[in-house]
N, C-alpha and C positions, 0 to 999 in steps of 0.2 A: 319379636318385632323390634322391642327397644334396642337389641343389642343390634340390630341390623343399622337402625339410625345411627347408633352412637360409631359407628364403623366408619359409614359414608359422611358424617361430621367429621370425625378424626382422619380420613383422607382430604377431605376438602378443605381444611384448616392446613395439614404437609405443603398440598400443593399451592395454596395461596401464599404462604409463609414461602415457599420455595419462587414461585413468580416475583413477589413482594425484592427478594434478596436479588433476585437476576435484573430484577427493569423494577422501580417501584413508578417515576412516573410512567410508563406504558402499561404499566397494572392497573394503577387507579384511573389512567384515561380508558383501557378496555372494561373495566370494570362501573364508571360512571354511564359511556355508552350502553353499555347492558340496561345496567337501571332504566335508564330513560325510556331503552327501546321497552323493556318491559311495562313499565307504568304504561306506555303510549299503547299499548295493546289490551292490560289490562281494563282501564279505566279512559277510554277515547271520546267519553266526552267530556271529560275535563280538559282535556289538550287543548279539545277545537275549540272552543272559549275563545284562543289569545288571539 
């Protein structure tokens, strides 16, 4: 199983590294949108708070 993880980290790391070099700010703006949407699903009632 570890060696499965350490596979799909060592892709995900290529590909990010490879997005990073092609567009860095449309990476970090696709990649902060992700977060947020994330958090906002995970954990939704800290959102509605604001």
């Amino acid at each position: 199983m570890q060696r499965r993880l350490a596979a799909i980290l060592a892709a995900d790391v290529v590909g990010y590294s490879r997005l990073m070099g092609a567009d860095e700010i449309g990476t970090l703006n696709s990649l902060n949108h992700t977060a947020a949407n994330w958090s906002t699903a995970a954990f939704p009632s800290t959102t509605a708070a604001s």
